[in-house]
C-alpha positions in Angstrom: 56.3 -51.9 21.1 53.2 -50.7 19.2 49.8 -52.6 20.2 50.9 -55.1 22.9 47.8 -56.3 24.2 47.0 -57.6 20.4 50.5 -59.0 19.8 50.2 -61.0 23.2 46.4 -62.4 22.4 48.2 -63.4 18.6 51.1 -65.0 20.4 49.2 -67.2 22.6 47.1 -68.3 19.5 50.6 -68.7 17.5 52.0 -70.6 19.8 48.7 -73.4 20.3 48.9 -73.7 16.5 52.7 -73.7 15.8 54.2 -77.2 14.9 57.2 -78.0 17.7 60.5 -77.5 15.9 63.7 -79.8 15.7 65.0 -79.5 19.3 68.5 -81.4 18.4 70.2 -78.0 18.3 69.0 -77.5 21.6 70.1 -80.9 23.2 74.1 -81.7 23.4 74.8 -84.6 22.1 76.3 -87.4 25.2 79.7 -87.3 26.0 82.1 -84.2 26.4 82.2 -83.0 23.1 79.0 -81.3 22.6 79.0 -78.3 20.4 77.1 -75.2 22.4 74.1 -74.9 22.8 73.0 -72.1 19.8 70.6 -69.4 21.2 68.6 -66.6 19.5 67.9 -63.7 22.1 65.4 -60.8 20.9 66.4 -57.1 21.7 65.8 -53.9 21.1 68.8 -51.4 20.0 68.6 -49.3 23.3 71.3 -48.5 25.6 69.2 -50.9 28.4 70.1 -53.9 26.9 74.0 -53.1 27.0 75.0 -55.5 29.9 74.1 -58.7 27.2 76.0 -56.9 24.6 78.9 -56.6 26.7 78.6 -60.0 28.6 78.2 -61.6 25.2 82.0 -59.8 24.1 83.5 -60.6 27.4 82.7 -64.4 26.9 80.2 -64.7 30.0 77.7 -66.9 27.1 80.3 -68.9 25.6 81.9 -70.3 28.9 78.8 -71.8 29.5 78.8 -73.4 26.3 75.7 -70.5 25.0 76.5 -69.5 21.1 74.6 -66.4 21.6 73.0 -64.5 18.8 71.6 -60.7 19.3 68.7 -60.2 16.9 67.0 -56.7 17.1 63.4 -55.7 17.2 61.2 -52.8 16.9 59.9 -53.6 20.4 58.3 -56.2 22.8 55.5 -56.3 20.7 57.3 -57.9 18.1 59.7 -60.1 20.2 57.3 -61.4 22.7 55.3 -63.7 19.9 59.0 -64.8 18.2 59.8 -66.1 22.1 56.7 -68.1 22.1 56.9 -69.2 19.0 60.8 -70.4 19.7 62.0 -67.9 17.2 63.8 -66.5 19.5 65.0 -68.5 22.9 65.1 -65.4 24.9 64.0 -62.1 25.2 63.8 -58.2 26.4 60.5 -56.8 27.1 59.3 -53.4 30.1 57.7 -55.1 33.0 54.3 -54.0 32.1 54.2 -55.5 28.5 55.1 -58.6 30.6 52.4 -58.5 33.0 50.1 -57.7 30.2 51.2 -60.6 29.0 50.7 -62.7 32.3 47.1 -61.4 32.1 46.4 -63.1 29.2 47.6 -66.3 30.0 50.4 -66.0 27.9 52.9 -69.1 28.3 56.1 -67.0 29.2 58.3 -66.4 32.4 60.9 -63.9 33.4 64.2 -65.5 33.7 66.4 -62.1 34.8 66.2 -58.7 35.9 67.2 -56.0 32.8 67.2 -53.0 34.2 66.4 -50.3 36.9 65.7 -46.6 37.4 68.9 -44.9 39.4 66.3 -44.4 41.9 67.0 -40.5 42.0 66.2 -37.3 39.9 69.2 -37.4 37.6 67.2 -40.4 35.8 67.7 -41.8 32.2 64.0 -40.7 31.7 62.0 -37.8 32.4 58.7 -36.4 31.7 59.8 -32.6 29.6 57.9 -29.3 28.5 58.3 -26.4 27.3 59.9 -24.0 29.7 57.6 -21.4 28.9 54.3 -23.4 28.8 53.5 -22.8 32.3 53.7 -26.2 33.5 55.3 -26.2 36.6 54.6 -29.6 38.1 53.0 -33.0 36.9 49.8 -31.9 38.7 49.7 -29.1 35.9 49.2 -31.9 33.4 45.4 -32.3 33.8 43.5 -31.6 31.1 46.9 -32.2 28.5 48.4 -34.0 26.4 51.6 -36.5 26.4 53.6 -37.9 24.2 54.4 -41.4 24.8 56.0 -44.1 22.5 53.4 -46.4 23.4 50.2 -46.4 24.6 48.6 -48.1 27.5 52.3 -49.3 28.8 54.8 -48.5 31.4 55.1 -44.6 29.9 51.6 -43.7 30.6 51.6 -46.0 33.9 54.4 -43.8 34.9 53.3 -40.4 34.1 50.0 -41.1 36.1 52.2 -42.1 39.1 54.0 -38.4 38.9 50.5 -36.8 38.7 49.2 -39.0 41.2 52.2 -37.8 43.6 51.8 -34.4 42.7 48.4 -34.2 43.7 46.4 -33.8 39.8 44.2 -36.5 39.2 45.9 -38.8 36.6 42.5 -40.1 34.7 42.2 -36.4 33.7 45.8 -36.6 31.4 45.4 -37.8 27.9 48.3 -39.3 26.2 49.2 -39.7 22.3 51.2 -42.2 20.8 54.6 -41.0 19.1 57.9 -42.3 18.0 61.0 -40.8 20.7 62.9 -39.3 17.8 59.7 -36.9 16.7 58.7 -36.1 20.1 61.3 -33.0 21.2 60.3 -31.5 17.2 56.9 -32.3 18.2 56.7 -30.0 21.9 58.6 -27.5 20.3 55.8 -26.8 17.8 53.2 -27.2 20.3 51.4 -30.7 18.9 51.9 -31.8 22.5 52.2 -30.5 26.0 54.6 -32.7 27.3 56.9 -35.5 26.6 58.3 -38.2 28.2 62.0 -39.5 27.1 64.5 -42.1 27.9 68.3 -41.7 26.8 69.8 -40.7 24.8 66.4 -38.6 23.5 66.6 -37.0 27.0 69.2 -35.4 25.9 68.0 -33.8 22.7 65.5 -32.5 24.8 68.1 -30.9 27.3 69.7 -29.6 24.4 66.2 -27.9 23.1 65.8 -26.8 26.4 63.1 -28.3 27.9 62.4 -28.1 31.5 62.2 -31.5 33.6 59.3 -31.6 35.7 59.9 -35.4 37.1 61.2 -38.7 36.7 58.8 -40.4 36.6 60.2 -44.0 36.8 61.6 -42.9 40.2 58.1 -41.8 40.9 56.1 -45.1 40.1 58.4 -46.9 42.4 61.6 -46.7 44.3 64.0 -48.2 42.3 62.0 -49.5 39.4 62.7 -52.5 37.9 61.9 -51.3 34.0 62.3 -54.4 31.9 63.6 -57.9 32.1 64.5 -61.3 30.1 62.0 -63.3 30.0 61.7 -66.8 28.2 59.2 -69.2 27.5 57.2 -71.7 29.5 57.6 -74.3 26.7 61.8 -74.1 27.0 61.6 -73.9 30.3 60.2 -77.3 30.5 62.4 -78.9 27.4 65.5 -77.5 28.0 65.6 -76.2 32.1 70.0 -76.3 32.2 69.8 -74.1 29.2 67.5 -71.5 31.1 69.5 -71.5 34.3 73.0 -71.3 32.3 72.1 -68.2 30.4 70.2 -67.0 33.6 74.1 -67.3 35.1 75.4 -65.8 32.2 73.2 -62.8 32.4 73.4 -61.9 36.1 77.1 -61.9 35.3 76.7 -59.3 32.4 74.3 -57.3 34.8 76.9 -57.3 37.7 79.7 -55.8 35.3 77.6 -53.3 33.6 76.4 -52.2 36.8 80.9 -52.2 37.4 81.8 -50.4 34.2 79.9 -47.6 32.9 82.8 -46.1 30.4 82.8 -50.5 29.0 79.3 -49.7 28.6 79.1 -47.0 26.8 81.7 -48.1 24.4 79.5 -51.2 23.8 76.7 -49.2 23.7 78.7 -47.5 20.4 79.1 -50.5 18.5 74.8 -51.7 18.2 73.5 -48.0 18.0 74.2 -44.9 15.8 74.3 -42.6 19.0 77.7 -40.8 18.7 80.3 -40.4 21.3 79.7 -37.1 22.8 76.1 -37.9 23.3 76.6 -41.4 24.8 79.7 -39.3 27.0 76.2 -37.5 28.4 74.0 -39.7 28.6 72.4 -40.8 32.1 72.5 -44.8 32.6 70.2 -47.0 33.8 71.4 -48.8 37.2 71.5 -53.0 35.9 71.5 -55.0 39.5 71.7 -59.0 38.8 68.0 -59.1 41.4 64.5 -58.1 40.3 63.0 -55.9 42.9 59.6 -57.3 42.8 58.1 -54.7 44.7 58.5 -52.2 41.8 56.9 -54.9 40.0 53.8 -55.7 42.8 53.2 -51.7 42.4 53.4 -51.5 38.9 50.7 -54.3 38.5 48.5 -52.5 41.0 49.2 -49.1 39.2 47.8 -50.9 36.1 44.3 -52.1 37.9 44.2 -49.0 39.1 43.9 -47.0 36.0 42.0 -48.7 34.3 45.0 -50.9 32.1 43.8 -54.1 33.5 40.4 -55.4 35.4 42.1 -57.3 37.5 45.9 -57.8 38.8 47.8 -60.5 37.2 49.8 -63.4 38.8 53.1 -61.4 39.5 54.6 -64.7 41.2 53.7 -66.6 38.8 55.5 -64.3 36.2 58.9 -63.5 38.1 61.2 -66.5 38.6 
């Protein structure tokens, strides 16, 4: 998810230049018999994206004829320009990498919800610190530093909200970019003053024992919608039944994640290396099958407001 503003202006150019591929494995052939239709979806190997994994092992895809393929990705950096380039049919991205995207014109739309905050404190993210650094409170984080995975993206959108809320003046925190697996080691040797983690990080940092001083997903809005699929414009107008069948299909895989936590973290088991106990732990995200597109409206103004975008993008015209 490194650079998204770049990847997005390069996809957009990619995508003007590319040559249009063969679109007969998209199209069935007439008659009864057609094989399915093959489909390429871009992920990333985090425990949000469980309810395709699971959806795609409980045959949600291949009942509507959808031969689904799960292709991992460092981030939405890297899937976003393979979706509009028809690398991939389908996608994963966080909400603001999509309206980033949106506010460059990019030729995409969001097909699906992907996931949601639980709404409460016991979130699967959290902002962390030291329990001795004498941080109390996200106000306390003026004049700091944070750790986030990605700059200028729904982590440092977040954190402002929390500091915002807590009365500090969010343009006064400074953020630095760093991977979630070095960011506990580097709190605890004081390179940062804070960190914010998603599962199943979070709970390396319990383990160190940091101190949580918010969630700040439940603090940028009430149950925030953090990611979706999305697709692109250019499918959308070639193939639209393929669209609205795996649309189906992933509302479906949504509605029984959302059903089956202990399904999920068994699935979650067989496309990352987090081990049992850990997973056993871990705090899940809440997957309902509808967007809530005011989280999304206030994210977009959050993003205006400090200073991400000039102005605020066409959320309507992104969502479905």
């Amino acid at each position: 998810m490194r650079r998204p503003l770049l990847a997005l202006v390069t996809a957009v150019a990619l995508l003007a230049t590319a040559a249009c591929g063969d679109s007969s494995d998209d199209t069935p052939a007439a008659g009864g018999s057609a094989a399915p239709d093959k489909v390429n979806a871009g992920v990333i190997a985090i425990l949000d994206v469980a309810p395709i994994y699971l959806g795609k092992e409980k045959g949600f895809f291949s009942k509507r004829d959808i031969d689904l393929t799960l292709t991992t990705a460092q981030g939405g950096a890297a899937i976003v320009p393979a979706v509009l380039s028809g690398e991939y049919q389908f996608g994963f991205s966080n909400a603001v990498s999509l309206l980033l995207g949106k506010s460059k014109n990019a030729p995409l739309k969001v097909v699906c919800n992907g996931n949601n905050s639980t709404g409460v404190a016991d979130d699967f993210a959290g902002l962390y610190v030291k329990p001795d650094s004498g941080i109390a409170s996200p106000k306390d984080l003026v004049g700091k530093t944070v750790a986030a995975n990605t700059l200028k993206n729904i982590v440092d959108t977040s954190v402002r909200a929390s500091v915002k809320k807590d009365g500090g003046d969010p343009s006064q925190v400074k953020f630095t970019e760093l991977p979630f697996p070095e960011q506990v080691g580097a709190l605890q040797a004081g390179r940062v003053d804070a960190i914010f983690v998603v599962e199943p990080f979070q709970q390396a940092a319990i383990a160190a024992g940091m101190k949580k001083i918010a969630s700040s997903y439940v603090d940028a809005a009430p149950n925030l919608t953090v990611a979706m699929y999305f697709t692109s414009t250019k499918l959308i107008g070639e193939n639209p039944d393929l669209v609205k069948r795996f649309t189906e299909a992933m509302k479906e895989s949504l509605a029984y994640a959302d059903a089956h936590g202990d399904e999920v973290r068994d699935i979650i088991g067989t496309y990352t290396k987090i081990e049992e106990p850990v997973r056993a732990k871990m705090t899940l995200p809440k997957w309902p099958s509808d967007i809530n597109t005011a989280s999304i409206d206030a994210l977009a103004q959050a993003a205006v407001t400090d200073g991400l975008l000039t102005e605020k993008p066409d959320v309507a015209g992104l969502l479905p």
